[in-house]
C-alpha positions as CSV (number, residue, x, y, z in Angstrom):
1,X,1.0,55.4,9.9
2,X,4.6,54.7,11.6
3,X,2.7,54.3,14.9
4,X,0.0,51.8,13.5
5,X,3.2,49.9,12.1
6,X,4.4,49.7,15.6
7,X,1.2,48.5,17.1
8,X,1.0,46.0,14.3
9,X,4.4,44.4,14.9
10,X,3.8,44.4,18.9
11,X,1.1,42.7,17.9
12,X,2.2,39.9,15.8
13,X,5.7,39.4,18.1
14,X,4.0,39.8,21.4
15,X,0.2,38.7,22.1
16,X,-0.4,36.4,19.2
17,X,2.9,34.5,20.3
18,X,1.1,33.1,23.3
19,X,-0.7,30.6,20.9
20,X,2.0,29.4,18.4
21,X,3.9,26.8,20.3
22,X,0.5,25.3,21.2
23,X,-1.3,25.5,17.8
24,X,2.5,23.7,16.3
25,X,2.3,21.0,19.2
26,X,-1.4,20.3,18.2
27,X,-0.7,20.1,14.7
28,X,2.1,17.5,15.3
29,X,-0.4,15.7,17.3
30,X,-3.1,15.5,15.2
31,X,-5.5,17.0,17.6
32,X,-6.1,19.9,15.5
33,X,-9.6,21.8,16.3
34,X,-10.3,22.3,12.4
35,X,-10.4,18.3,12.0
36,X,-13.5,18.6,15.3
37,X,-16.2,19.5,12.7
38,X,-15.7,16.1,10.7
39,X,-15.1,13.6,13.9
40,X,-16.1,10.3,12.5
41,X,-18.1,7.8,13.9
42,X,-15.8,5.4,16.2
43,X,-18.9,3.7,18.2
44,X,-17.7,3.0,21.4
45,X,-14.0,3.5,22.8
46,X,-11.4,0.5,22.7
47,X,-11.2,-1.7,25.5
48,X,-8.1,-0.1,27.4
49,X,-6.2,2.7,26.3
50,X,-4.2,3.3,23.2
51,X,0.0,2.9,23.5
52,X,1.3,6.1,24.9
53,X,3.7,6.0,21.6
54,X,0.4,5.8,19.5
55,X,0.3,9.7,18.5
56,X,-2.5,11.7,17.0
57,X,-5.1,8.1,17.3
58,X,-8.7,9.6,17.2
59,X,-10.5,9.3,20.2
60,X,-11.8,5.7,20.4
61,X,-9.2,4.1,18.1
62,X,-8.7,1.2,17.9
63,X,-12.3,-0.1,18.3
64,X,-10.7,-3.3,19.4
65,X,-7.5,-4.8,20.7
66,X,-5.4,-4.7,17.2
67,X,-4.0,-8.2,15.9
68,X,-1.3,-5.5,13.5
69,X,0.5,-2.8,14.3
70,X,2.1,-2.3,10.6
71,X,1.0,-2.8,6.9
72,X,3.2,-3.4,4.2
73,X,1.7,-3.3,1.0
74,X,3.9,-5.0,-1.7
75,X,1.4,-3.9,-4.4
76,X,2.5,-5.5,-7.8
77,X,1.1,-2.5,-10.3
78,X,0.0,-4.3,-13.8
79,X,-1.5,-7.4,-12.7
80,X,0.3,-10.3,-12.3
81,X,-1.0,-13.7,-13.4
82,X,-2.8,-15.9,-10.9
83,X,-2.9,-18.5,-13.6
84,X,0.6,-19.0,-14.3
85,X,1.6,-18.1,-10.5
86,X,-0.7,-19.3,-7.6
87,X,-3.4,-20.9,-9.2
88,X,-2.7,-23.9,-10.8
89,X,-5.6,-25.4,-12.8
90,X,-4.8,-28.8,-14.9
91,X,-7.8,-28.4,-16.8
92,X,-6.0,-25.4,-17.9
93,X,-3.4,-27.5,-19.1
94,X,-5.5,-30.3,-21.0
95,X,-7.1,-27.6,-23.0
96,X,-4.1,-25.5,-24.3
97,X,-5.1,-24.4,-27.8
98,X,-8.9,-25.2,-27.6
99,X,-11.3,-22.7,-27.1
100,X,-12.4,-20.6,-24.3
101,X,-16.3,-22.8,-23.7
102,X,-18.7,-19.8,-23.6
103,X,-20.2,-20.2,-20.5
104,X,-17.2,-19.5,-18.8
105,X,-17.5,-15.8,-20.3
106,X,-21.2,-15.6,-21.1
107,X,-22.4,-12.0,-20.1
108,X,-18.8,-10.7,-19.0
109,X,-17.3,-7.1,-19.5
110,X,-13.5,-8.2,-21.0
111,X,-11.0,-5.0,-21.9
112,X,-10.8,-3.8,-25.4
113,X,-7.7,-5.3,-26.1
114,X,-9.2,-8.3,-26.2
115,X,-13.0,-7.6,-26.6
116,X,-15.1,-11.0,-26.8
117,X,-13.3,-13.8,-25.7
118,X,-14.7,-15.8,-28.8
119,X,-12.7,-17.0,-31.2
120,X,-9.9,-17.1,-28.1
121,X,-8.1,-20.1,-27.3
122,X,-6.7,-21.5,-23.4
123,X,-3.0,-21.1,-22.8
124,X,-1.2,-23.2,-20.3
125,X,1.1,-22.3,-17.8
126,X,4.1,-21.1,-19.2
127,X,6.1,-22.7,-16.4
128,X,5.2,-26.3,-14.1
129,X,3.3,-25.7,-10.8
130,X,4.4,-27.9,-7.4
131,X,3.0,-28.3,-4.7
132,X,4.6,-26.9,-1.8
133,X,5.9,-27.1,1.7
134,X,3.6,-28.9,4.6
135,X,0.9,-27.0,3.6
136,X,0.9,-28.5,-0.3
137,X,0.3,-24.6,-1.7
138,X,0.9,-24.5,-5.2
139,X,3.3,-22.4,-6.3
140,X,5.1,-22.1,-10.0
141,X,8.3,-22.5,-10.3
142,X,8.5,-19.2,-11.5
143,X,8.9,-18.1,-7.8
144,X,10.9,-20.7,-6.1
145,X,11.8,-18.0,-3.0
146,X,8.1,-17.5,-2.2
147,X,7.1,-21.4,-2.7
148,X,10.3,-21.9,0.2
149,X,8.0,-19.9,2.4
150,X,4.5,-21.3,1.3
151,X,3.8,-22.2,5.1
152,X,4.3,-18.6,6.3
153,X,1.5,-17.3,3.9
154,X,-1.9,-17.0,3.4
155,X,-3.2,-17.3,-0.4
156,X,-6.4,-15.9,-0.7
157,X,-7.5,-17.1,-4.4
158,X,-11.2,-15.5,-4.9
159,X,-10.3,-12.0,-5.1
160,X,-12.4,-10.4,-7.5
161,X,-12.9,-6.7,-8.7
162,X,-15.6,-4.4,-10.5
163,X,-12.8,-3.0,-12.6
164,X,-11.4,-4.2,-16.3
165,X,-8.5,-1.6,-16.7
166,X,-5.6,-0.6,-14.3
167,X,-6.1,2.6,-13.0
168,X,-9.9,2.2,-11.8
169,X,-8.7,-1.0,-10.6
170,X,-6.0,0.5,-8.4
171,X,-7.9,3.1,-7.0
172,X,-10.9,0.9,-6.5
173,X,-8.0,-1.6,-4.6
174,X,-6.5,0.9,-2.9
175,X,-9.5,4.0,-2.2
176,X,-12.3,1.8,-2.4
177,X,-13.6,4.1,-5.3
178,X,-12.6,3.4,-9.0
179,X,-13.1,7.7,-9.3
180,X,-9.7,8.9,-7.9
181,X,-10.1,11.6,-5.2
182,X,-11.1,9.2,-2.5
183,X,-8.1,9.0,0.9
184,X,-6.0,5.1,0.2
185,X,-5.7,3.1,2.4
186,X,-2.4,4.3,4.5
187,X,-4.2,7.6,4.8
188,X,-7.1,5.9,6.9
189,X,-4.8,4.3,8.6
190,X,-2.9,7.4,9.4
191,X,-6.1,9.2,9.8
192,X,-7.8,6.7,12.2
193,X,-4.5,5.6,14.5
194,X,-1.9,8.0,14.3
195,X,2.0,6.8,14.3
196,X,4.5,5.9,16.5
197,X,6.9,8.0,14.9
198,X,8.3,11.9,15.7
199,X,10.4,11.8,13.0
200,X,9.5,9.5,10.2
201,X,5.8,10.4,8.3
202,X,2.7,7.2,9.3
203,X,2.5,6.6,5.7
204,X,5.2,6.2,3.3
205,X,5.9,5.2,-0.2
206,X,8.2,3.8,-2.7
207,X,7.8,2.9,-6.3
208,X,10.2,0.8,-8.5
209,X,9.9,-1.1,-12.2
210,X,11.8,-4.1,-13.3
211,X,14.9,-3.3,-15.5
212,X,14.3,-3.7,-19.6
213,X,10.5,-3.9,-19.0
214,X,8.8,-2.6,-22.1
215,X,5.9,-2.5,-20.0
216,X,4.8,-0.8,-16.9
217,X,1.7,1.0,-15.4
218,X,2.4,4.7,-14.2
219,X,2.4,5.7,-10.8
220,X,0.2,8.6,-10.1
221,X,0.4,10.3,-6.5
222,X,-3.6,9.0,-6.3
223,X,-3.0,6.1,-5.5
224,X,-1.3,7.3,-1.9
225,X,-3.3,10.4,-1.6
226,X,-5.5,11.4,1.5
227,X,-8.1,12.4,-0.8
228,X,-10.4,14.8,1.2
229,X,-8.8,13.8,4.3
230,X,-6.3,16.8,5.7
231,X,-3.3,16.3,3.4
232,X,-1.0,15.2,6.0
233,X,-2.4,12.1,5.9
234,X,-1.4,11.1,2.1
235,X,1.5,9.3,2.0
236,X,5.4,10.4,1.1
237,X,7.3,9.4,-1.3
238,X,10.7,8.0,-0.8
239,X,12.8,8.2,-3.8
240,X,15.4,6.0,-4.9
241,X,18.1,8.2,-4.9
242,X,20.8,9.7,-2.5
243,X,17.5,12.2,-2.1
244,X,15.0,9.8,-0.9
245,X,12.8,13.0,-0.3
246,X,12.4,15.8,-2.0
247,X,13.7,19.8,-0.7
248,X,14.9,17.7,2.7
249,X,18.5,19.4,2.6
250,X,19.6,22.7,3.7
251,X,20.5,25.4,0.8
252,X,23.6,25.7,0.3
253,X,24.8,28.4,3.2
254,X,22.0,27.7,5.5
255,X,23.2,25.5,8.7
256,X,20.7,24.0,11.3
257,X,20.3,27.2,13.5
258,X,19.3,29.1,10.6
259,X,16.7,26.9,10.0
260,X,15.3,26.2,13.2
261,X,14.4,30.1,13.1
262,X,12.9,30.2,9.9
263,X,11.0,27.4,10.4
264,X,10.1,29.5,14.3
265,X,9.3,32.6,12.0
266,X,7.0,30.6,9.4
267,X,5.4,28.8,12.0
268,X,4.1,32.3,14.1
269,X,3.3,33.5,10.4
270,X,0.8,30.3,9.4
271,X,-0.5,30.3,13.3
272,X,-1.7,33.8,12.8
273,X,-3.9,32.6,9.2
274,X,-4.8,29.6,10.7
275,X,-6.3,31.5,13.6
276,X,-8.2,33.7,11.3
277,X,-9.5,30.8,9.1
278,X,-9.3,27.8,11.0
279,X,-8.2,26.1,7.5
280,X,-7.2,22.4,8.5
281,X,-4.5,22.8,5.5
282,X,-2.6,25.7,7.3
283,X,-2.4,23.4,10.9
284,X,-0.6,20.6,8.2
285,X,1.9,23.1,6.7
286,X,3.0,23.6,10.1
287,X,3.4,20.0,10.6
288,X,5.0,19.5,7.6
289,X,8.0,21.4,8.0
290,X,8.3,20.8,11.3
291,X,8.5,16.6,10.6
292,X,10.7,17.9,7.5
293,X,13.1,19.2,10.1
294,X,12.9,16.2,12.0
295,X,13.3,14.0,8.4
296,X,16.6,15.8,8.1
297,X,18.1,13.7,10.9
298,X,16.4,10.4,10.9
299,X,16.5,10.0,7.2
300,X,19.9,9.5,6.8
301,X,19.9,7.0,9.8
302,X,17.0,5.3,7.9
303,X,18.8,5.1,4.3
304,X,22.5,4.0,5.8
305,X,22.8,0.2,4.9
306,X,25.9,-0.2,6.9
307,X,24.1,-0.8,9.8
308,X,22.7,-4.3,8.0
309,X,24.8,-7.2,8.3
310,X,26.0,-9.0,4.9
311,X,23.9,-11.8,5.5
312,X,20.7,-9.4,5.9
313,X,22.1,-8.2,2.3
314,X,22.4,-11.1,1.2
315,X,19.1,-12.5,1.9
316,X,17.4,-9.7,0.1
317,X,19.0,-10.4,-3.4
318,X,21.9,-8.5,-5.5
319,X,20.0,-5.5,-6.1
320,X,19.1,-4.5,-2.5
321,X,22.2,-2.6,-2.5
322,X,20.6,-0.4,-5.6
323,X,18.5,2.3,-4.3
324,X,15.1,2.5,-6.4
325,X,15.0,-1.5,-7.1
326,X,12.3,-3.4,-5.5
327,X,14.7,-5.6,-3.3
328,X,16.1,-1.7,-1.6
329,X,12.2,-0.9,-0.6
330,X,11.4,-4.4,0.7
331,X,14.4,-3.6,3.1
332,X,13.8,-0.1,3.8
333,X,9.8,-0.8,4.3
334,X,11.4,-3.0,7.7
335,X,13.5,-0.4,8.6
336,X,11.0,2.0,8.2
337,X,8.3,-0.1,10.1
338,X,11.2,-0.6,13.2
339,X,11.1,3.0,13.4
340,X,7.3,3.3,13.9
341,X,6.0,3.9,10.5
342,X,2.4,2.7,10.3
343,X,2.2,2.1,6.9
344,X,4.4,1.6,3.9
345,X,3.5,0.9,0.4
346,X,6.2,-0.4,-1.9
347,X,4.6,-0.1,-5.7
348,X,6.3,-2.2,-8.3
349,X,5.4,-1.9,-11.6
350,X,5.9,-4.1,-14.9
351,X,3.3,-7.1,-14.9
352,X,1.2,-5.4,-17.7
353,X,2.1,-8.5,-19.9
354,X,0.0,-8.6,-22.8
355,X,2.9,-9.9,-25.0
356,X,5.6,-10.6,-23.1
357,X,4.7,-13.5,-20.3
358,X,7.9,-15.6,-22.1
359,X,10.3,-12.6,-21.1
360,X,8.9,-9.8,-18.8
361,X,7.4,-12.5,-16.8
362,X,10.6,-14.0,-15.9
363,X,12.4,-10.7,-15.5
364,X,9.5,-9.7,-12.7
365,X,9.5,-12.3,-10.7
366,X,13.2,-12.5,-10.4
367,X,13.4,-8.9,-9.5
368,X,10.3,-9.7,-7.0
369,X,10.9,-13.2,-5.2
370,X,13.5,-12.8,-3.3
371,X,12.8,-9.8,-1.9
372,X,9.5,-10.4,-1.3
373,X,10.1,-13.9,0.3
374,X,13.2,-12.1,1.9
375,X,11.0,-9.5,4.0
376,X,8.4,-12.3,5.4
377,X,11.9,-14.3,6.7
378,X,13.9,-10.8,7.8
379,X,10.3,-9.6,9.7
380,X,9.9,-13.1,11.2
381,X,13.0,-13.5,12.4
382,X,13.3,-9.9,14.3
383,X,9.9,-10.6,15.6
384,X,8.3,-7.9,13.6
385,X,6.0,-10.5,11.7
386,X,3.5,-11.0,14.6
387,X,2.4,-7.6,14.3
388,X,3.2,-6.6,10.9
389,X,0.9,-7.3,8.2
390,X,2.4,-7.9,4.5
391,X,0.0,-7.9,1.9
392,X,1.3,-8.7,-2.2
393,X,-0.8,-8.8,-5.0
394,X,-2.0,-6.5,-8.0
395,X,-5.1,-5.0,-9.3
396,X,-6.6,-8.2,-10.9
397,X,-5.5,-11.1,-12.8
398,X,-4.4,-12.4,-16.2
399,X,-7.0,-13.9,-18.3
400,X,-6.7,-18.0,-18.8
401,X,-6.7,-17.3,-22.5
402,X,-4.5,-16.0,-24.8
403,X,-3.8,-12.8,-25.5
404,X,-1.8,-13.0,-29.4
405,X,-1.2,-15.7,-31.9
406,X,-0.4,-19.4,-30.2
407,X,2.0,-20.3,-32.8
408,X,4.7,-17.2,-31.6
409,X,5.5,-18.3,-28.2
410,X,7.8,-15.0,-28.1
411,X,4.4,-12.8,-28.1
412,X,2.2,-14.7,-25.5
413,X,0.4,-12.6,-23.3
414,X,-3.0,-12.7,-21.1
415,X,-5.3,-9.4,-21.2
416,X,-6.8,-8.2,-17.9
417,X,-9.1,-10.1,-16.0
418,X,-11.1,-8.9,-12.9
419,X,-13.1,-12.0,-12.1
420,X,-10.4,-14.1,-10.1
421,X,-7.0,-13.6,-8.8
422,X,-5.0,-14.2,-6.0
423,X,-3.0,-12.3,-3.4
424,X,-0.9,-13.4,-0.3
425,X,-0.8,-12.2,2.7
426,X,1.7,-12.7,5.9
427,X,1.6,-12.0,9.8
428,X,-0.3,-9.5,11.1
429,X,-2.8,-12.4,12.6
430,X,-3.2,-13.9,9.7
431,X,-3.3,-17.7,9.5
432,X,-0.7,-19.4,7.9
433,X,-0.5,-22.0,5.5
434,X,-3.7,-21.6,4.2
435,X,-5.3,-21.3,0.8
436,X,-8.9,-19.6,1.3
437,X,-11.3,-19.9,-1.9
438,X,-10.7,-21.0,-5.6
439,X,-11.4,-20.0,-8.6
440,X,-13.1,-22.6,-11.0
441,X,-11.2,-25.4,-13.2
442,X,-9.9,-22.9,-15.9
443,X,-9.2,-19.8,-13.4
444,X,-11.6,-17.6,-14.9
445,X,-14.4,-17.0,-12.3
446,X,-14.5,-17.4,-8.2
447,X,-16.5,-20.4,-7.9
448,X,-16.2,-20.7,-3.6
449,X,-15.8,-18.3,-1.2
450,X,-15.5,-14.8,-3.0
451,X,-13.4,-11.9,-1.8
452,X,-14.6,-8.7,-3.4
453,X,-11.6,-6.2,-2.8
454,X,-13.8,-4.4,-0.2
455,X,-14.1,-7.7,1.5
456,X,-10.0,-7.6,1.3
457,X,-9.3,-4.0,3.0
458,X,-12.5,-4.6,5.5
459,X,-9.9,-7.5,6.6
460,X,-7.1,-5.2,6.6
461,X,-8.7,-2.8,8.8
462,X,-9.5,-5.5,11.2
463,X,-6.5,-6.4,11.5
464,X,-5.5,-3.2,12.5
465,X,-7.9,-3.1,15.2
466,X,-10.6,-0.5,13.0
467,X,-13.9,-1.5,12.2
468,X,-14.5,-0.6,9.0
469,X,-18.0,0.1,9.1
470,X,-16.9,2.9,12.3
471,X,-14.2,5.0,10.7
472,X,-15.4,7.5,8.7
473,X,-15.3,11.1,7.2
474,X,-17.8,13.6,6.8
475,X,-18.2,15.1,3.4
476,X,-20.0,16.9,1.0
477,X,-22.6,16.2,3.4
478,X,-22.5,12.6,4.3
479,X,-20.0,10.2,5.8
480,X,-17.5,8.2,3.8
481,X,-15.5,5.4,4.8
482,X,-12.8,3.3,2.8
483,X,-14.9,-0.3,2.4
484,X,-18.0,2.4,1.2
485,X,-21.3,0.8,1.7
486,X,-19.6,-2.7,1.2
487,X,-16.9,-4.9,2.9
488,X,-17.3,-8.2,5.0
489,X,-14.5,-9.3,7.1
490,X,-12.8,-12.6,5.8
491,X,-13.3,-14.4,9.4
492,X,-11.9,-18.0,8.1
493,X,-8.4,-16.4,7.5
494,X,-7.5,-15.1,10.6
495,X,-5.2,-16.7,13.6
C-alpha cells in the first residue's frame, strides 16, 4: 500500500505536471478543447486579423471590421417614462383628464395593476418638453444635462417589447428570452470576441438605486449570467464598497507568495479532473482564480479616484465620490473600458413609478442626468466615444394614462407599458443627432419605424462587428443565438 502511495504521488507531481501550465494558459485564453464540441457558426472569417490584444476571440470574430470596441449599458431597471421624458406628444397634453379612446388599446395585454385601460383617463407631462440643441430633440426639462448633449445622441423612439412585467421584460432585453437561463448580452460578447484585458474580467457589472426610493426592481444575477455558456463568460459584479469584489483579499496571515502556491497547487489538482472529464467548468475554475489573482492588483488601481482630476469629479455630479451611487459606476464603467473591459453594465434601479412620478421621478433623474450626460462628454473628450458604444434605457415604458386618482397629484403614476418607448444611444458608430421612429400622437403604440428589442441587440452586435444571425451556441441539440430566430439590424441609425 505504502508503495502504491509512492507511485501515486510520483504520479501526480511528476508526469501529469507536464500538462498544467498549458491546460492554465488555455484556459486563460479561451481556447479551451471542451468549448470545440459547441463551435458556433461564424460563416466566413473577418476581413484581416483580430487585434493581437483581442484575447480568447473565436476563430472568425469579428465577422466584419467592428465600428465598437466597448458597450456600456446604462440600463435604467423599472422603466422609465418615454412620455414624460423623450417623447413629447401635445395631444397628450390637450387631453389630460379625458379618456384613453379605445382604439388606442383595443386588443392589448396591459399589467394587472392596471387591467383594462377603460374607465382610464390621459395624464400630461408632469414637467414642459423643449426642443433641443441643433438637432431640435425633445427633451423634458426633467433632464436638463442629457438635453445639453441632445446632438451627441441617438433617440430611438419605436422600441417595443413582447413583455408587460419587469423581470420577463429584462431578460427578454437583455437574453433575448423572457425564460431566464439564456447567456445576456455581455456574455456573447465575451463569448464571441474575447477581452483586451489580463487582469480585469470582459464583462463586468454594477448595480445602484436612487436614495429614499420606495420603489425599486431587484437585481437578480440573471440578468448578467452566461446562461449555458461556460460560466466564465457571465458577468462580475463590482460592489460598491471598499470590497468592490467579493473573497479578492488575502486571509488574514496569507501574503502573495503563499498564494501564488496555492493557487500552483489547486491549479495541478483541477488540471488532473479536467483531464479525466474534459468538464468546460473545471478549465473556468482555473481561470477564475488565476484572473482573481491578477484582480488583486489591478483592482485597487481601478477603484483609486485620486488619479481623476477635480474637474473629471466634478463633471460627474456630487455623488461620484460615493461608491455604490450611479454617478461612481458611470465613472468606473470609463475606467474600466480604458483598461480593456469589453463590456460593462451599470444597472440602476428605482423608475418603478406607479405612484410616485411627482417625487421618485425627480429624485431619479437627478441621481441619473449628470452622470449619464457626464460619461458621453468624459468618453468623447478622451477619444473613447468613437469606439465605445453607450446604450440607456429600461425594459419598456410608462403608460400615457394614469395610473391613480387625478385629483391627488402626490399619487400619480403610469403602469407598465411595452408597446412604445424610447432609448438613447451614443458613439460606437452611431449617428448622432438623430431621432429614428415615433410613437403615435398619445405615445401609446409605434406608429413608424418599429424597433422590436431583438431589432435593438441585432444593432448592438453589429456594431461590435458580430453578425447576429452567425454567433451561436449549440444546445440541447440545436443552436442558440442572442437575437433567437428574430432581429433586423437598424441600418438608418448608423454613421
Amino acid at each position: 500500500m505504502r508503495s502504491a502511495a509512492r507511485i501515486a504521488r510520483r504520479h501526480f507531481l511528476g508526469d501529469t505536471s507536464l500538462g498544467i501550465g498549458g491546460a492554465a494558459l488555455a484556459a486563460l485564453l479561451g481556447q479551451e478543447n471542451a468549448l470545440a464540441a459547441n463551435e458556433p457558426i461564424v460563416g466566413s472569417p473577418a476581413t484581416g486579423s483580430s487585434p493581437s490584444s483581442q484575447r480568447g476571440s473565436l476563430a472568425g470574430l469579428p465577422h466584419f471590421a467592428p465600428r465598437a470596441k466597448h458597450v456600456i449599458y446604462l440600463f435604467q431597471n423599472g422603466a422609465p417614462t418615454h412620455v414624460d421624458l423623450f417623447d413629447y406628444k401635445p395631444k397628450l397634453s390637450e387631453m389630460h383628464g379625458k379618456p384613453v379612446p379605445e382604439e388606442y388599446f383595443a386588443g392589448k395585454r396591459f399589467s394587472t395593476m392596471t387591467g383594462s385601460p377603460q374607465g382610464k383617463v390621459m395624464l400630461a407631462p408632469v414637467e414642459p418638453f423643449a426642443q433641443r440643441g441643433a438637432s431640435g430633440a425633445w427633451v423634458s426639462d426633467f433632464l436638463p444635462h442629457t438635453a445639453a448633449i441632445a446632438d451627441e445622441l441617438c433617440f430611438i423612439k419605436s422600441l417595443h417589447s413582447d413583455a408587460v412585467n419587469h423581470a420577463p421584460a429584462i431578460s427578454l432585453l437583455l437574453s433575448g428570452a423572457q425564460i431566464p437561463g439564456r447567456p445576456t448580452l455581455g456574455a456573447w460578447l465575451s463569448y464571441g470576441l474575447g477581452t483586451e484585458s489580463e487582469s480585469l474580467p470582459a464583462f463586468v457589472v454594477m448595480t445602484s438605486v436612487s436614495k429614499g426610493t420606495t420603489c425599486g426592481q431587484i437585481f437578480y444575477d440573471f440578468y448578467w449570467g452566461s446562461g449555458f455558456l461556460p460560466s466564465r463568460f457571465q458577468g462580475v459584479k463590482f460592489r460598491g464598497s471598499s470590497d468592490p469584489v467579493l473573497y479578492l483579499r488575502n486571509p488574514e496571515g496569507i501574503n502573495s507568495e503563499i498564494r501564488r502556491g496555492q493557487l500552483d497547487d489547486l491549479a495541478r489538482l483541477n488540471a488532473l479532473k479536467l483531464a479525466e472529464s474534459g468538464d468546460p467548468e473545471i478549465s473556468t475554475r482555473i481561470a477564475q482564480y488565476e484572473m482573481a489573482f491578477r484582480m488583486q492588483a489591478s483592482v485597487p488601481e481601478l477603484t483609486d479616484l485620486r488619479q481623476e482630476s477635480a474637474e473629471t469629479l466634478d463633471l460627474y455630479g456630487p455623488q461620484v465620490r460615493e461608491p455604490g451611487t450611479f454617478a461612481y459606476h458611470c465613472l468606473m464603467a470609463r475606467r474600466l473600458i480604458e483598461r480593456g473591459v469589453r463590456s460593462v453594465q451599470v444597472m440602476h434601479a428605482g423608475w418603478d413609478q406607479h405612484n410616485s412620478l411627482t417625487t421618485e421621478l425627480y429624485t431619479q433623474c437627478k441621481d441619473t442626468d449628470q452622470p449619464s450626460a457626464a460619461l458621453v462628454l468624459d468618453l468623447k473628450r478622451r477619444g473613447l466615444l468613437q469606439d465605445t458604444l453607450v446604450i440607456w434605457g429600461g425594459e419598456f415604458g410608462r403608460t400615457p394614462f394614469i395610473q391613480g386618482n387625478l385629483n391627488e397629484r402626490a399619487r400619480w403614476g403610469r403602469d407598465h407599458h411595452p408597446y412604445a418607448f424610447t432609448a438613447w444611444l451614443a458613439g460606437g458608430g452611431v449617428r448622432p443627432g438623430i431621432s429614428y421612429g415615433e410613437s403615435d400622437d398619445l405615445g401609446m403604440n409605434v406608429a413608424r419605424d418599429p424597433v422590436h428589442v431583438h431589432d435593438l441587440q441585432a444593432t448592438i452586435l453589429y456594431l461590435m462587428g458580430v453578425d447576429h444571425e452567425r454567433l451561436t451556441f449549440k444546445f440541447q441539440g440545436r443552436q442558440f443565438r442572442l437575437t433567437d430566430v428574430h432581429g433586423q439590424v437598424v441600418q438608418p441609425i448608423l454613421a
